[in-house]
C-alpha positions as CSV (number, residue, x, y, z in Angstrom):
1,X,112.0,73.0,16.1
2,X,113.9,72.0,19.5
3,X,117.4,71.1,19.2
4,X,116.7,69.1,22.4
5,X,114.5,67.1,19.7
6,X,116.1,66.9,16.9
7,X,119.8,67.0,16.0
8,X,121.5,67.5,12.2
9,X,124.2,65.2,11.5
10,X,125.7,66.6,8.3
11,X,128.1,64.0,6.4
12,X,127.6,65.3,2.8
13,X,127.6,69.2,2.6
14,X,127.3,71.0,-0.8
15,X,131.3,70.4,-2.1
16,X,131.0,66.6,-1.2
17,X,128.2,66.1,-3.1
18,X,129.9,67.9,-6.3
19,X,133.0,66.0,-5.7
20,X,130.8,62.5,-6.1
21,X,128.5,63.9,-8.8
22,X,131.7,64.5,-10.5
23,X,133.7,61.2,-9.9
24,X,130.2,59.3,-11.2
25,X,129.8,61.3,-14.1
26,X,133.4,61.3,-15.5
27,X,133.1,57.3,-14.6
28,X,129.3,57.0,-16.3
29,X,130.3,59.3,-19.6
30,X,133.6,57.6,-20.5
31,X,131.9,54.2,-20.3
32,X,129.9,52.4,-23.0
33,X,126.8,52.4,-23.1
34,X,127.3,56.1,-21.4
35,X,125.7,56.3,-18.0
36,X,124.3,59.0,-15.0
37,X,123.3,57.7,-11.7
38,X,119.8,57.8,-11.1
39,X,120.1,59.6,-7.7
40,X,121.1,62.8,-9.2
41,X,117.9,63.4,-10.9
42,X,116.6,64.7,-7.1
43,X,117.7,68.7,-7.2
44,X,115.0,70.8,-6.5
45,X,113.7,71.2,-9.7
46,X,113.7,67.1,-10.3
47,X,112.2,67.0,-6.8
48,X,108.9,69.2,-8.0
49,X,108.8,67.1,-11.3
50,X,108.7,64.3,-9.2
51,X,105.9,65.1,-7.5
52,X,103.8,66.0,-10.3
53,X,104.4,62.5,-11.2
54,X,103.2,60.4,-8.6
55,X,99.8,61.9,-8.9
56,X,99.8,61.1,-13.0
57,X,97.1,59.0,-14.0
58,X,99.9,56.6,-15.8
59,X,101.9,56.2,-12.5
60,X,100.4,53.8,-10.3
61,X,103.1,53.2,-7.8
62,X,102.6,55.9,-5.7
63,X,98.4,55.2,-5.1
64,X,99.5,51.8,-4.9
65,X,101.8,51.7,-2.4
66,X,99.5,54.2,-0.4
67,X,97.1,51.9,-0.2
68,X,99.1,48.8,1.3
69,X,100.4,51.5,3.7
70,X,97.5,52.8,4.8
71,X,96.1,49.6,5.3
72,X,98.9,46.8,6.9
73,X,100.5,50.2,9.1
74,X,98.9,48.8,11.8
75,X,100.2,45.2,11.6
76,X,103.6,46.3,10.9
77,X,104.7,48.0,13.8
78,X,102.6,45.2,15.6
79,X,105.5,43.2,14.7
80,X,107.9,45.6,14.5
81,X,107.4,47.3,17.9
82,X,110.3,49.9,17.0
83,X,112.1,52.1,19.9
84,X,114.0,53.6,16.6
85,X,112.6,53.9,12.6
86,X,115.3,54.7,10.2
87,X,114.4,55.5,6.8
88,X,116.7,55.5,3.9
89,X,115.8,58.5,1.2
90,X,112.6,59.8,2.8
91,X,112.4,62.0,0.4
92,X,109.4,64.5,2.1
93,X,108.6,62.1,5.5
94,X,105.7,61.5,4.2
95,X,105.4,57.6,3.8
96,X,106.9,57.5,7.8
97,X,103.3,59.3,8.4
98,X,100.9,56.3,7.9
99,X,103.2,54.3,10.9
100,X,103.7,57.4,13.2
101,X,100.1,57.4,12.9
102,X,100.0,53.7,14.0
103,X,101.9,53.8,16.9
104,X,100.0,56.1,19.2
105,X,102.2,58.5,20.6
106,X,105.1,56.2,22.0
107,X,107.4,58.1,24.3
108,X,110.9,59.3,23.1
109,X,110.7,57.4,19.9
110,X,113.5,58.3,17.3
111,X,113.5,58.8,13.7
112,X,116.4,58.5,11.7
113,X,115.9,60.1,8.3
114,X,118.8,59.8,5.9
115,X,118.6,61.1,3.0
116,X,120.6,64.5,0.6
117,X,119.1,68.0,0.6
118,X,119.1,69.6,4.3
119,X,116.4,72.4,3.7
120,X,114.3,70.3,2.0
121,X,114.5,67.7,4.7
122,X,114.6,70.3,7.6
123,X,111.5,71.6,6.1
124,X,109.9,68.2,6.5
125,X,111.0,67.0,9.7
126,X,109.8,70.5,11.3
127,X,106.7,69.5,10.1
128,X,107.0,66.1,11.8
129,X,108.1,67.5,15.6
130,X,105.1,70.0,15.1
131,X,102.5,67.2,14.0
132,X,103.8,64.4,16.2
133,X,104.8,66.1,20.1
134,X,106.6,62.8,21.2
135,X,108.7,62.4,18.6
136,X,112.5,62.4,18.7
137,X,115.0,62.9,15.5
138,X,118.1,62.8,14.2
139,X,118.9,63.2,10.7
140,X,121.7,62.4,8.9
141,X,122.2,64.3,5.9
142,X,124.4,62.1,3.5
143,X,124.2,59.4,0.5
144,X,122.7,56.3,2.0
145,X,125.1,54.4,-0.3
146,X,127.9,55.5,1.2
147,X,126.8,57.2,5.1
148,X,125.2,54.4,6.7
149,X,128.1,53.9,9.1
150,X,126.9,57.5,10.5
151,X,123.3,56.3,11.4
152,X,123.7,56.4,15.5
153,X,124.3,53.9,18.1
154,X,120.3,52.1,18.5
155,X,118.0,53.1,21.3
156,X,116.4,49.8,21.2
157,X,114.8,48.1,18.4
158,X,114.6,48.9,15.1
159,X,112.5,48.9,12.0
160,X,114.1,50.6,8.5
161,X,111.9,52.1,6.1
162,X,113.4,51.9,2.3
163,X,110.3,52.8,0.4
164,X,109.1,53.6,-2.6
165,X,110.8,51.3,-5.7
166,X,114.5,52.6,-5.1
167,X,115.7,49.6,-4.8
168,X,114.6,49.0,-8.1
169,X,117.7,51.5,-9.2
170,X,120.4,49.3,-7.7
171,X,122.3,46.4,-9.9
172,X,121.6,42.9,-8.3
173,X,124.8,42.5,-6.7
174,X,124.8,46.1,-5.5
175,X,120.8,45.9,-4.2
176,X,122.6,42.4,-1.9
177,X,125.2,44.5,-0.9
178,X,123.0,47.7,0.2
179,X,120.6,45.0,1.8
180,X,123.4,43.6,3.5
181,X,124.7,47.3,5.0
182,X,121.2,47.7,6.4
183,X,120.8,43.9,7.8
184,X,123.7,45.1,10.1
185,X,121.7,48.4,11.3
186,X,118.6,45.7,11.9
187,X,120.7,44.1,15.0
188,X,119.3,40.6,15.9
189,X,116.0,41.4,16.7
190,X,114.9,44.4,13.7
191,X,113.0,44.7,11.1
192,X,112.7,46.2,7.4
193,X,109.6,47.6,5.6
194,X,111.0,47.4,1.8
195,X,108.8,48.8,-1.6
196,X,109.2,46.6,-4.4
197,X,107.3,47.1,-7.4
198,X,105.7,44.0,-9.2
199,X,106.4,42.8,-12.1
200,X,103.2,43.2,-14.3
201,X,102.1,43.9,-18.0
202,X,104.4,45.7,-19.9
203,X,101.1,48.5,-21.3
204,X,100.9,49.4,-17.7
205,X,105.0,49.7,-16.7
206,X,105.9,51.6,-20.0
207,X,102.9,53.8,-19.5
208,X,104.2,54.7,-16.0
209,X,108.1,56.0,-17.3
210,X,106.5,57.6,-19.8
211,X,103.7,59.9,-19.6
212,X,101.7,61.5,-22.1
213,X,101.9,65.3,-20.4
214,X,105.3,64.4,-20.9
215,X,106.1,65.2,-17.4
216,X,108.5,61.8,-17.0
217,X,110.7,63.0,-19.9
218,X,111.4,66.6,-18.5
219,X,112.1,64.7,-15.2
220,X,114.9,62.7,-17.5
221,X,116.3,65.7,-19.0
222,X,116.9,67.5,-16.1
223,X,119.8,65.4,-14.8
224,X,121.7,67.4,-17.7
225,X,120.5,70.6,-16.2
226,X,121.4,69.1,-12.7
227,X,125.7,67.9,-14.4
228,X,125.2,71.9,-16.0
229,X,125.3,73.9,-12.6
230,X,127.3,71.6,-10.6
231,X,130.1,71.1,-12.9
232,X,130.1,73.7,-15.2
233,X,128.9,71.8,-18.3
234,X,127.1,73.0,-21.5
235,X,124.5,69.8,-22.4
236,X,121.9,71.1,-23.6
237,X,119.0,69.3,-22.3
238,X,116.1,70.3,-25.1
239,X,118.6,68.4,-27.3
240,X,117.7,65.1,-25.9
241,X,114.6,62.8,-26.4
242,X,113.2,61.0,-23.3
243,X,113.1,56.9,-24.2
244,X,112.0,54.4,-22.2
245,X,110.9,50.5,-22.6
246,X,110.2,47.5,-20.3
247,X,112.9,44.8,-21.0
248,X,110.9,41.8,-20.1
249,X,113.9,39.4,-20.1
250,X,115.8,41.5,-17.3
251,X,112.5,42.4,-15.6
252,X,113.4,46.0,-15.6
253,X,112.4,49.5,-17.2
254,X,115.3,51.3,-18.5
255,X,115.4,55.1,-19.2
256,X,117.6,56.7,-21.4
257,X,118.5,60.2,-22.9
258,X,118.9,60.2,-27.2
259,X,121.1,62.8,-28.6
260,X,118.6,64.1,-31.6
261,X,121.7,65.4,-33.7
262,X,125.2,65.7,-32.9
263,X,126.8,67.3,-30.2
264,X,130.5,68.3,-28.3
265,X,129.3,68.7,-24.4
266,X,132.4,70.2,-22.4
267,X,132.8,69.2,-18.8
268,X,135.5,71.9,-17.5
269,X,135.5,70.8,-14.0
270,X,136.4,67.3,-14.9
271,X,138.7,68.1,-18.2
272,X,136.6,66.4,-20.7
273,X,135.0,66.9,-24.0
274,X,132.3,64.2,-25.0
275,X,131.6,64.0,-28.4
276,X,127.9,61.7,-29.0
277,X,126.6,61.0,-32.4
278,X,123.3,62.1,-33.4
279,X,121.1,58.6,-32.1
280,X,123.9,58.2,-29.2
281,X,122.3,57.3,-25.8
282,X,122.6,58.2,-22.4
283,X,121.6,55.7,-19.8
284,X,119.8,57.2,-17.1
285,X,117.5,54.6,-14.8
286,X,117.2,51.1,-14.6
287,X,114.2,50.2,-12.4
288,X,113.6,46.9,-11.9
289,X,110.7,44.8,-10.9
290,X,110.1,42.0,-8.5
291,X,108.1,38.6,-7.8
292,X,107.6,37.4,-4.5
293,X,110.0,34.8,-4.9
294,X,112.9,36.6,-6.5
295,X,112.5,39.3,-3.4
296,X,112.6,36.2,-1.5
297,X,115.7,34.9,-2.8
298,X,117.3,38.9,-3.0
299,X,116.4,39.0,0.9
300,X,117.9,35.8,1.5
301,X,121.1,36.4,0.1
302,X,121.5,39.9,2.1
303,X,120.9,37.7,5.4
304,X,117.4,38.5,5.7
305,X,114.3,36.3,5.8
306,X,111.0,37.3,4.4
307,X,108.3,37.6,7.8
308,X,105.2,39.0,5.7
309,X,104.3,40.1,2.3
310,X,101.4,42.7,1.4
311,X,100.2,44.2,-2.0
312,X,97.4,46.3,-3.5
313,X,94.5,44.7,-4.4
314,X,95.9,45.3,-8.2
315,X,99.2,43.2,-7.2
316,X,101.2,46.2,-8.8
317,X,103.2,47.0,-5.7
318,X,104.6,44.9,-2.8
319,X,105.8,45.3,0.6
320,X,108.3,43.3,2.2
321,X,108.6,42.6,6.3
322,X,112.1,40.8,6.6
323,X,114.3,40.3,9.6
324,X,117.4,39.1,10.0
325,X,117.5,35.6,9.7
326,X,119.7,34.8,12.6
327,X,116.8,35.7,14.6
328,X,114.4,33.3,13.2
């Protein structure tokens, strides 16, 4: 891979990410209800469990989105006509593919991946210089949270990719504020590709966070196994039952970890003992799911307007076009 082509900006290197695994642990385990961030399920291990999930025959949102991709790629970056793509948690550069594909070979375009993970992501992006000869990248290895200041200067236009139902994960004042970090990337004249998953009947949503290979629930337990190597903790992750449930009032699946008996857990890096009561519950994911008008509204309040709106022909997944609505 040509370092004429593609540069490694590295914000978040292997102690950084311990330090903030540790500061949102010790913050999400002396809470109540007790909590773990959702972005540390993604370690190797949760990465490969990942994968086998999206091709489940319970989890629709992967084949779903797929298909609006594959289908509206074209139109997109129509509309879009990007100098510059920047994708937030890429995850494998796969998705980018379908609009690479679109855009027939535009000279010295630039992709901006940011996302944890640097072999993993090297690994992916080599594939992307080899497959697409025009292409241009820079890569920012860091926590799109908290490293979007280190995206570069713009080349010219821009579109941002945030895929997938990650923003699902976020509270609703956090989701505004992330929105509202990215509507500042966009410029005046950007625009943003966002996943959102629909809300739809609750059979088909619980089905989807929890599998009956079971796959989901190992996926769940292995955050433990992720908090176990990086701070030095003893959970022990067979001791936990996988439970998740659509709350239809707060359009949102939540996942959680149950203690099945009682349990001390010691945290030596961060000083603590936890002590959880047989029953006690770990919080683990909130996902939450989306109309078209409460994605409307969400946009609007992060300074963006809504330009176009696709789904499968199931209405199970959406995709959003918004720019920034100065620019309208």
């Amino acid at each position: 891979m040509s370092s004429v082509r593609c540069r490694f900006d590295v914000r978040a290197d292997d102690a950084a990410f311990v330090k903030m695994l540790g500061e949102d642990v010790r913050r999400g385990l002396s809470g109540r209800p007790r909590s773990i961030p959702p972005k540390y399920f993604y370690d190797e291990i949760g990465a490969e469990l990942f994968e086998r999930i999206t091709v489940l025959p319970e989890y629709y949102l992967t084949r779903a989105e797929d298909s609006v991709l594959s289908r509206v790629a074209r139109e997109v970056v129509r509309r879009a006509a990007p100098a510059e793509i920047i994708e937030l948690g890429p995850g494998s550069c796969r998705k980018v593919r379908w609009l690479f594909d679109a855009l027939h070979a535009p000279a010295g375009l630039r992709y901006v991946p940011i996302d944890f993970g640097r072999d993993g992501l090297g690994h992916a992006v080599s594939g992307l210089t080899r497959d697409y000869g025009w292409l241009r990248v820079h890569v920012v290895i860091g926590d799109f949270e908290r490293d979007l200041a280190h995206v570069p200067a713009p080349v010219g236009r821009r579109l941002a990719l945030f895929l997938g139902s990650t923003l699902g994960n976020f509270e609703p004042d956090a989701r505004v504020t992330l929105l509202g970090e990215i509507r500042r990337l966009l410029g005046a004249d950007g625009r943003l590709l966002l996943g959102i998953d629909l809300v739809k009947e609750r059979r088909i949503l619980e089905s989807a966070y929890d599998d009956a290979a079971g796959v989901t629930a190992a996926f769940n337990r292995n955050v433990l196994a992720v908090i176990n190597r990086a701070l030095g903790a003893d959970f022990r992750p067979e001791a936990y039952r996988h439970h998740a449930f659509y709350d239809d009032a707060a359009s949102r699946i939540e996942m959680h970890l149950i203690a099945t008996a009682p349990q001390r857990v010691h945290l030596p890096k961060l000083g603590m003992v936890l002590d959880l009561g047989e029953g006690e519950g770990i919080w683990t994911e909130n996902s939450y799911k989306f109309t078209r008008a409460s994605t409307e509204a969400m946009l609007e309040h992060a300074g963006l307007a809504l330009e176009a709106w696709y789904t499968d022909e199931h209405d199970h997944f959406g995709l959003a076009l918004a720019r920034p609505a100065a620019s309208r």
